[in-house]
C-alpha positions in Angstrom: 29.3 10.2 -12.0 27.6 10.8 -8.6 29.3 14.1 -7.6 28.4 15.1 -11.5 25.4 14.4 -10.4 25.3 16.1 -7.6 27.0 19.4 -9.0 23.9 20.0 -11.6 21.9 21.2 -8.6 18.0 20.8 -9.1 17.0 18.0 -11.5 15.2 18.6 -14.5 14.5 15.0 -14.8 14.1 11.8 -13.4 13.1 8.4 -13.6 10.7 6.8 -10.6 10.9 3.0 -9.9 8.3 1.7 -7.7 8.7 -1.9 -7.1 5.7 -3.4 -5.7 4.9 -7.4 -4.8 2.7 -7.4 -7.9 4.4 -5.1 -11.1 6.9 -3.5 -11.2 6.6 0.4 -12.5 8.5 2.9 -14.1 7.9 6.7 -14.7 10.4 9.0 -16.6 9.1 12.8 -15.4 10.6 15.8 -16.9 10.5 19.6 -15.9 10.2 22.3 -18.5 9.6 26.1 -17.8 8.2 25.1 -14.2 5.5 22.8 -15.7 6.1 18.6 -15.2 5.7 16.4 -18.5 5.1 13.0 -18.3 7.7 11.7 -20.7 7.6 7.9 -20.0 5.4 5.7 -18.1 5.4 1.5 -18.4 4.9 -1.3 -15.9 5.3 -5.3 -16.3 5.0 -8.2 -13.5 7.2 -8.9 -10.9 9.6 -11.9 -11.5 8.3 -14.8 -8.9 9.5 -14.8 -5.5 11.6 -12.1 -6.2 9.7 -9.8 -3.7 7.7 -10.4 -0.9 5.7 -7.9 1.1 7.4 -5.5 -0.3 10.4 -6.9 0.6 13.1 -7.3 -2.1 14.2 -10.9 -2.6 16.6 -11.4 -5.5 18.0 -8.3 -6.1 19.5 -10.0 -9.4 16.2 -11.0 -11.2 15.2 -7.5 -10.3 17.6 -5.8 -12.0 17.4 -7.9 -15.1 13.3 -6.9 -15.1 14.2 -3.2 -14.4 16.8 -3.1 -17.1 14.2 -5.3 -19.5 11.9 -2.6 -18.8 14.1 0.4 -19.3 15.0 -1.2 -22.6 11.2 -1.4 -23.7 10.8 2.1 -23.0 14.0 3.8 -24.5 15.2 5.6 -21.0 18.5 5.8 -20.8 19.1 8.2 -18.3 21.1 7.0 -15.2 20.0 8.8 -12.7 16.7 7.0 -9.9 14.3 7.5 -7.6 12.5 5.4 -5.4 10.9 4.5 -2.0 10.5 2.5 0.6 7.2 1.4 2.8 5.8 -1.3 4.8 7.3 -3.1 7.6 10.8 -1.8 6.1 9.9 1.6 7.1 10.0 3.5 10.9 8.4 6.9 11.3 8.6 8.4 14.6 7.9 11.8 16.3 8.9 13.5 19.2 8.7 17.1 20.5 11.5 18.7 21.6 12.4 22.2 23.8 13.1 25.4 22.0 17.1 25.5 21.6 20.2 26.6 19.6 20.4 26.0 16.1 23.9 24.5 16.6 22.8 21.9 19.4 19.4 20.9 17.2 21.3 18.2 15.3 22.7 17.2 18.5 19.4 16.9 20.7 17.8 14.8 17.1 20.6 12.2 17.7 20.0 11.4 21.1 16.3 11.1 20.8 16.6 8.9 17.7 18.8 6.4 19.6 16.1 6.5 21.6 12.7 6.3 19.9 14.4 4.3 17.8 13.6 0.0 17.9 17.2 -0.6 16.4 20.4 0.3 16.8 21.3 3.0 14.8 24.0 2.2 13.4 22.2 -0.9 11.6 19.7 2.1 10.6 20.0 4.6 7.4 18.1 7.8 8.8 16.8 11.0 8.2 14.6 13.7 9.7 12.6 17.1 9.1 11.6 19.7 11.3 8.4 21.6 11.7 7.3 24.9 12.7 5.9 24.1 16.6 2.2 24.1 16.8 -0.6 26.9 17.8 -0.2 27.3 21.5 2.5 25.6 22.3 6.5 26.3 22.2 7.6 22.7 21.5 9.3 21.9 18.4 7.9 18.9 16.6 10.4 16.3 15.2 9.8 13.6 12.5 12.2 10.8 12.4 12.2 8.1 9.1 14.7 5.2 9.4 15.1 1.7 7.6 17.5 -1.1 7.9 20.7 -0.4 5.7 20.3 -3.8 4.8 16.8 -2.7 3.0 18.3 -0.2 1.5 21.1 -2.1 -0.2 19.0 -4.4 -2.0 17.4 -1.6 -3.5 20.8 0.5 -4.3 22.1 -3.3 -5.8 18.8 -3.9 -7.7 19.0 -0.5 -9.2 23.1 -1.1 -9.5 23.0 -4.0 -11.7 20.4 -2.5 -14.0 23.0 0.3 -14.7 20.9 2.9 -12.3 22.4 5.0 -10.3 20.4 5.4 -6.5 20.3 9.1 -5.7 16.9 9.9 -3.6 14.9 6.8 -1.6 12.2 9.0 0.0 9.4 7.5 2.6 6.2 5.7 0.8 3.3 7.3 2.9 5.4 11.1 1.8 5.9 10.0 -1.9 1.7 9.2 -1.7 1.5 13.2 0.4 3.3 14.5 -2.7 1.1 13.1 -5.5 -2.4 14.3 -3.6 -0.9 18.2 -2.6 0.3 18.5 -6.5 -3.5 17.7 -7.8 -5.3 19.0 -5.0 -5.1 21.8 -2.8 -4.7 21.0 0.6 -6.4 23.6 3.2 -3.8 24.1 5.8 -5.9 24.7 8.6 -8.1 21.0 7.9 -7.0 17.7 8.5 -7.4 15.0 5.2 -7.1 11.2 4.9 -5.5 9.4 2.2 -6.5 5.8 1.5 -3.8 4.1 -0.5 -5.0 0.5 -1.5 -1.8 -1.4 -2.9 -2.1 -5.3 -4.1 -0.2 -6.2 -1.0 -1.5 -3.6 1.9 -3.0 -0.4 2.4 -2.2 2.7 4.1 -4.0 5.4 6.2 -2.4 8.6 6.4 -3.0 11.4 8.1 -1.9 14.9 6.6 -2.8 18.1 9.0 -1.2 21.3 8.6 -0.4 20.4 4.6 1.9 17.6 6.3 2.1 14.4 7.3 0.7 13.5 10.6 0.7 10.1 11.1 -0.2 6.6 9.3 -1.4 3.2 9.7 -0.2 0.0 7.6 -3.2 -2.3 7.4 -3.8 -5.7 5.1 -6.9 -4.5 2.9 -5.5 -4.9 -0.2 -6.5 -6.2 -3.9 -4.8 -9.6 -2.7 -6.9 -9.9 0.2 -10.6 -9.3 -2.4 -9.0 -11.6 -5.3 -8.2 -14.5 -2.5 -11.3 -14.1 -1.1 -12.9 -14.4 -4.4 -11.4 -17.4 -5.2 -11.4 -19.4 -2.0 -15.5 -18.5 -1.8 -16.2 -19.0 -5.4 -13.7 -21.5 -6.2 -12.2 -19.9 -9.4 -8.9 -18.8 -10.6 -7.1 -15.7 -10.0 -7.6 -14.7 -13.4 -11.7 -14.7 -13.0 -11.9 -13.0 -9.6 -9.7 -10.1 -11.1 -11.9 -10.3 -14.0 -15.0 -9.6 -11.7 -13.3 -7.5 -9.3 -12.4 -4.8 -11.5 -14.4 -5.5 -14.9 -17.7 -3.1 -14.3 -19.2 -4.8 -18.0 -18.7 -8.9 -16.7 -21.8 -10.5 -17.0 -22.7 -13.8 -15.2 -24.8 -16.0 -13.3 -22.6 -15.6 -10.7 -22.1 -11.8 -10.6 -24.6 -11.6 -7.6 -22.7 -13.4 -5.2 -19.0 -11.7 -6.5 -20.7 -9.0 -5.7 -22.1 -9.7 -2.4 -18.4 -10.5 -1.3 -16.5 -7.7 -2.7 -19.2 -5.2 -1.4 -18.9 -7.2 2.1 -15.4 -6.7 2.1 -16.3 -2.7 1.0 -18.0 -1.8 3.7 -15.5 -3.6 6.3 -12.8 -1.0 4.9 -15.0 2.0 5.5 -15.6 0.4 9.0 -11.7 -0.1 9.9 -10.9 3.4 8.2 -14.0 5.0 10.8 -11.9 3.1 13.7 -8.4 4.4 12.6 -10.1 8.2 12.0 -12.1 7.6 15.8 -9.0 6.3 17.3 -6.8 9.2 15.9 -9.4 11.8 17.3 -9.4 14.0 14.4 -12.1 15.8 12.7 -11.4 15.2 8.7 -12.8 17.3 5.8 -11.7 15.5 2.9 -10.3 11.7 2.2 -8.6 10.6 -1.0 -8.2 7.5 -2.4 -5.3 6.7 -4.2 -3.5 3.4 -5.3 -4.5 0.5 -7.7 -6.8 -0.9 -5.2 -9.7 2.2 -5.8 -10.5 0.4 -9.5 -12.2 -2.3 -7.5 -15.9 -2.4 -7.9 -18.2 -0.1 -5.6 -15.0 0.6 -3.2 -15.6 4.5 -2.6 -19.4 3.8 -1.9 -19.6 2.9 2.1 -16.6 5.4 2.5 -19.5 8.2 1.1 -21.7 7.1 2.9 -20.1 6.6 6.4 -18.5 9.9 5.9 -21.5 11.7 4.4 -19.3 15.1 5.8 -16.4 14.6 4.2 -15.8 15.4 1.0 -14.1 11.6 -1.3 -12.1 12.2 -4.2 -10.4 9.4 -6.4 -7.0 10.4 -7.1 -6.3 10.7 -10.7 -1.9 11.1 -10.1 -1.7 13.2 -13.7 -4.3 15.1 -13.4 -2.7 18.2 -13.4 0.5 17.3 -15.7 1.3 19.9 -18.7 0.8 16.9 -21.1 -2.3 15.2 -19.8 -4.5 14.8 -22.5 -1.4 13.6 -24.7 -0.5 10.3 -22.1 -3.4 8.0 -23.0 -3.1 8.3 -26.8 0.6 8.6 -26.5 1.0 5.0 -24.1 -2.4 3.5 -24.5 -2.7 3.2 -20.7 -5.9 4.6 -19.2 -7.6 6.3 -16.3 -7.6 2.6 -14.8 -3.9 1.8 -15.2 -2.4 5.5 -14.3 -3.9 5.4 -10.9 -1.0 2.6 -10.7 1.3 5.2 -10.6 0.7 7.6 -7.5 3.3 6.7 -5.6 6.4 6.5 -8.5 4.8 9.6 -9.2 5.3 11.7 -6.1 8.4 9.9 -5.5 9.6 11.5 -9.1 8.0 14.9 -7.6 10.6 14.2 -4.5 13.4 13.4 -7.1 13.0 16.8 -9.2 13.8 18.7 -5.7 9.9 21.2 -6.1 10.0 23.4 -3.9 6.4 22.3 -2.7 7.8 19.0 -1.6 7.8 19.0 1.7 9.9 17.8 3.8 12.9 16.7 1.6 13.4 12.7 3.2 16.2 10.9 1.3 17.5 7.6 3.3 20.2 6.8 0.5 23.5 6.5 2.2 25.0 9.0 -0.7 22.3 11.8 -0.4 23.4 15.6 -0.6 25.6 17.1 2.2 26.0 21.0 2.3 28.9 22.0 3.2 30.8 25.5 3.0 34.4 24.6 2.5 36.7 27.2 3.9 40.0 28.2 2.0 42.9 29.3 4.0 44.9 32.7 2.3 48.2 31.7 0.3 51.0 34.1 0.8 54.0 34.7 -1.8 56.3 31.8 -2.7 53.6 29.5 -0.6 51.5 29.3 -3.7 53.5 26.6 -6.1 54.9 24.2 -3.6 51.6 24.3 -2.0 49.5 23.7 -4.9 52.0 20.6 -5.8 51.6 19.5 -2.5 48.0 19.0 -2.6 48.2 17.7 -5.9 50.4 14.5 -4.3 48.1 14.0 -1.7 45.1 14.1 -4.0 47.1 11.3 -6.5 47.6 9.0 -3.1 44.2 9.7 -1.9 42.6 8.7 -5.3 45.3 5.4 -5.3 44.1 4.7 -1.8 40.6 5.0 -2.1 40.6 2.4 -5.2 42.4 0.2 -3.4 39.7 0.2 -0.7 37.4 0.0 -3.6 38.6 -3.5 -4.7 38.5 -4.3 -1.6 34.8 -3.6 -1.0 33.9 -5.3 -3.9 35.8 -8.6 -3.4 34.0 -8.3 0.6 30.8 -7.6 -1.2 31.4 -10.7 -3.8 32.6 -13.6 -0.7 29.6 -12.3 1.2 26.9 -12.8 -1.7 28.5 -16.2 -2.4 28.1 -16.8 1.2 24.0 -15.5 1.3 23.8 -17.6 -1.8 25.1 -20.7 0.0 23.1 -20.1 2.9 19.3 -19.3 0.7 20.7 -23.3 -1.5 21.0 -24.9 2.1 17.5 -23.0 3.0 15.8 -23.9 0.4 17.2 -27.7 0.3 15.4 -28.3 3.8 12.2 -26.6 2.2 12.2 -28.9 -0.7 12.7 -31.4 2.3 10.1 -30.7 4.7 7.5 -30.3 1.3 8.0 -33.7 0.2 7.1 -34.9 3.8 3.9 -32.8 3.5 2.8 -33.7 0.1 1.4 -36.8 0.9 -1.0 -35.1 4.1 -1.9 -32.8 1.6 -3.0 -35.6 -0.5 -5.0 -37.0 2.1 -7.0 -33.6 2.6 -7.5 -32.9 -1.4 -10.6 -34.8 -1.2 -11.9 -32.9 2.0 -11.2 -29.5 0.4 -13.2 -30.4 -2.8 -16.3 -31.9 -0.4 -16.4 -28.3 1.1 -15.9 -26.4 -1.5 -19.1 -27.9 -3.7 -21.1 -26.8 -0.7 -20.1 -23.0 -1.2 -22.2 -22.0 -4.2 -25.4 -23.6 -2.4 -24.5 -21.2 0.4 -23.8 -18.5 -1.3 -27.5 -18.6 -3.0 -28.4 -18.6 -0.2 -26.7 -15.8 1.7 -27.1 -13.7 -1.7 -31.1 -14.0 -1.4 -31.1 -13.4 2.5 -28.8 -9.6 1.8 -30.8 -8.7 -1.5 -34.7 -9.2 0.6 -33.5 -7.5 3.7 -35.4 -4.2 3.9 -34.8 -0.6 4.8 -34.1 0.1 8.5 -33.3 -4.1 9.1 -29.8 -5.2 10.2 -29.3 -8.8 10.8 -26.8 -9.9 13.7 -26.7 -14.0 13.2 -27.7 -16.6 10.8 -27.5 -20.1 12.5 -27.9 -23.7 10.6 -29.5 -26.2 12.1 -30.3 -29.9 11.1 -32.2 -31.1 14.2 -34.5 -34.7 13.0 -32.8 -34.6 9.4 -34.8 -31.3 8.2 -32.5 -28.2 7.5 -33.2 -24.9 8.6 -31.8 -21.7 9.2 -32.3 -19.5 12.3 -31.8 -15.8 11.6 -31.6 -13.4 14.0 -32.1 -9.5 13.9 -33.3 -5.8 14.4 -35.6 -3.4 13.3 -36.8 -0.3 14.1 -40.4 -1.1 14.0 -41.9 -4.3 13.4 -43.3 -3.4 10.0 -40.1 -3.9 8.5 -40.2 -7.6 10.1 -43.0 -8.6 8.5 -41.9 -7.1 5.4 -38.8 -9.0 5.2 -40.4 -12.1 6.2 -43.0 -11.8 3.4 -40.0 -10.8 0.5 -38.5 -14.5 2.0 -41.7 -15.9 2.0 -42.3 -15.1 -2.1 -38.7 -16.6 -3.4 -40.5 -19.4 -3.8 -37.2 -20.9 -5.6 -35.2 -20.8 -2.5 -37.6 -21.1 0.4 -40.1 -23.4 1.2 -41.4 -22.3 4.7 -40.7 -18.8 6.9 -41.6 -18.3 10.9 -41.7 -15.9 13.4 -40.1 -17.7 16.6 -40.4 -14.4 18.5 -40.5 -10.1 18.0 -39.4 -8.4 21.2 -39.1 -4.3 22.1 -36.5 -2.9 23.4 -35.2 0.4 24.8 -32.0 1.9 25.0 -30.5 5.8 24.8 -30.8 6.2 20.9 -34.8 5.4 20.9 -36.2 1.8 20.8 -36.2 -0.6 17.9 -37.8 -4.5 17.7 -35.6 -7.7 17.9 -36.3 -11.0 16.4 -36.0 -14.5 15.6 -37.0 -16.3 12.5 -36.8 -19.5 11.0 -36.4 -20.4 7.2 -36.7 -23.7 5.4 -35.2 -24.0 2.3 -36.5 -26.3 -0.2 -36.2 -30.1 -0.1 -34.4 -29.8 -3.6 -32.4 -27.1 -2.2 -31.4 -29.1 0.7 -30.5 -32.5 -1.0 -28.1 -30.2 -2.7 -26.6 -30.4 0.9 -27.3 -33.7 1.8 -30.4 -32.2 3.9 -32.2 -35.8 4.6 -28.6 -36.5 6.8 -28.8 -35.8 10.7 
């Protein structure tokens, strides 16, 4: 089935499994007169603890929700796609001294053992060349490596669904491939690409139409729905509702706000670091991933990048059957932008020739070879062609043989893992049971601290909406000194105008605070021009602060 495979040359379709923390997603992509046709697209949740950080866990409930899946959609082709990111993945580059084509292979190994922070024989690997750079005679070298044990939970998980593994490309050039087939990439610019998953994000670099570099970081939809719900004490459920729901109406939908916008513009100030640590000038970043549904997200990026041009990555955009996919699967802008990375993985799959490079770390990708065939003289011909035909019957005897013995080694070695993850998980059951009565104990704590978070909130929420132009605060202290709360709150300004104009805004939500003092307005100087610090003191109303116990020392 897999040399079949291989002996069709360039695919004309594909199916594209992405399987994140979160859901798990499926795209069937087909390729007709040199246009690409969305034929099938469907996602449902990951099983439980079957993956973690992108990690695969239980390769068996995997493939049951893969095959599930497959089912629902009516795809019965056998033939996959997929990637892999994260922690899992290793990309490293190294330049390397004009030299024969025969010895490139040669010099690739050596520096890979090298650069390299495992053995690598533990390692499944792969690499592309690029032309060398303007100015300079070096060649440039990409290496892309994972741990073969990675990649054998994927190839089982796909395996026991009835899937057959044939291209595992690298996440951050799967996410590369989706952006360059919507958008066209200037090769002389460097671009961003933000790709905001429900686990982690990615920064990566493209310059020269390529990948560059990238950076894994932990802004991710997880991160905004746990701080929801630890702030505003709510379910999962109701901070997803406000984090991506633009219509939710509440009370409360100030101080959601206040948090997801916080957490906003400390992306667009860790993406700033990453683009000032990397040294390069970018002219255009793209956001891509489920994470750019959440509310406001794109907003401090314009406006910290007011040069650079921010587009939200629509992965279908530019499909032959676009306007069809919608009607056709009832999933909208919102839940295709789930897709970019099964996407350009599929893009990978189908072999375009605008996929560049061509990554694959499956232990059975492609191998070119040119067989040679020795001449056959006279009589030669029949004995020799029986001859062959022996050793082909004993080779095809011997290989199953070896086969049956693989699987029988693969079967005493998953009973083993199994044994081992029952003994694991009997200690963990174990060491819960001892903890289960401290966390008792601190229930009651918890729910003492977390009734005090919605008074706090008000009040931070009035504080950031009264806050004018040209004012940046850089502390807010509590203090409780002879049983009377108050809040110290110190800032800057760039003229003392805007002081008085927050205190008075302070001074007239009469609901919230009672009193508002200066304790002091200072000048300053420094190389950008001079600005105003200061020091005030709010009071918050004696109602407000028995909400807090405020008569208490």
């Amino acid at each position: 089935m897999l040399l079949n495979f291989f002996k069709n040359g360039r695919k004309n379709a594909v199916v594209s499994i992405d399987i994140g923390s979160n859901l798990i997603k499926i795209l069937e992509l087909e390729r007709k007169k040199g246009e690409i046709f969305v034929k099938n697209i469907g996602f449902m949740d990951t099983p439980p603890e079957s993956v973690v950080a992108k990690e695969i866990i239980d390769r068996y409930i995997i493939a049951d929700a893969i095959k599930t899946l497959l089912e629902d959609l009516k795809i019965n082709r056998n033939y996959a796609v997929t990637s892999v990111g994260g922690k899992n993945l290793i990309i490293k580059s190294l330049l390397l001294l004009p030299t024969e084509s025969a010895e490139i292979e040669n010099r690739i190994v050596e520096e890979a053992q090298k650069v390299l922070p495992f053995d690598i024989e533990t390692l499944f690997w792969d690499y592309w060349i690029l032309p060398p750079r303007p100015g300079s005679e070096e060649i440039p070298v990409y290496i892309v490596a994972t741990r073969q044990e990675t990649v054998y939970m994927i190839e089982d998980s796909l395996k026991y669904s009835g899937l057959t593994l044939g291209v595992l490309d690298a996440t951050p050039l799967s996410i590369i491939n989706t952006v360059k087939f919507n958008h066209n990439l200037d090769p002389e610019r460097n671009y961003l690409i933000i790709d905001i998953g429900f686990e982690g994000s990615s920064f990566i670099l493209v310059s020269g139409g390529v990948y560059y570099d990238h950076h894994d970081g932990d802004f991710s939809v997880k991160k905004y729905v746990d701080s929801l719900v630890r702030f505003m004490n709510v379910d999962q459920k109701t901070a997803l509702g406000y984090l991506f729901d633009e219509n939710t109406s509440s009370e409360l939908t100030a101080s959601f706000e206040t948090i997801i916008n916080g957490l906003n513009q400390s992306l667009a100030d860790e993406v700033q670091r990453y683009i000032s640590i990397s040294g390069m000038e970018i002219s255009g970043i793209f956001l891509t991933g489920g994470g750019v549904n959440i509310k406001n997200i794109d907003e401090p990026l314009r406006n910290t990048f007011e040069n650079s041009e921010l587009i939200i990555v629509d992965p279908f955009k530019n499909v032959a059957n676009y306007e069809e996919i919608e009607e056709r699967t009832g999933l909208g802008v919102k839940e295709q932008r789930l897709f970019t990375l099964s996407f350009g993985t599929g893009l990978r799959g189908l072999e375009l020739p605008q996929v560049v490079p061509s990554i694959n770390l499956s232990p059975y990708k492609k191998v070119e070879r040119k067989p040679r065939i020795p001449p056959v003289v006279g009589n030669l011909v029949l004995p020799g062609v029986i001859l062959l035909a022996s050793f082909g019957v004993i080779f095809i005897l011997n290989q199953e043989q070896r086969s049956s013995y693989r699987i029988l080694l693969t079967q005493k070695q998953e009973i083993e893992e199994e044994k081992k993850l029952l003994g694991d998980r009997l200690n963990i059951m174990r060491e819960l049971d001892k903890k289960k009565k401290e966390l008792a104990q601190k229930v009651n704590v918890i729910k003492e601290i977390a009734k005090d978070r919605a008074f706090y909130l008000t009040l931070l929420n009035d504080i950031n909406k009264n806050i004018p132009p040209n004012t940046w605060l850089t502390a807010i202290k509590e203090n409780r000194e002879g049983g009377i709360l108050r809040f110290f709150i110190d800032g800057g300004a760039f003229t003392s105008i805007e002081v008085s104009n927050f205190m008075k805004r302070l001074s007239e939500s009469n609901s919230i605070w009672e009193k508002v003092d200066l304790v002091y307005l200072k000048k300053n100087e420094d190389a950008t021009g001079s600005y105003v610090s200061f020091e005030i003191v709010v009071y918050p109303h004696q109602k407000s602060g028995e909400m807090q116990g405020g008569s208490k020392p």
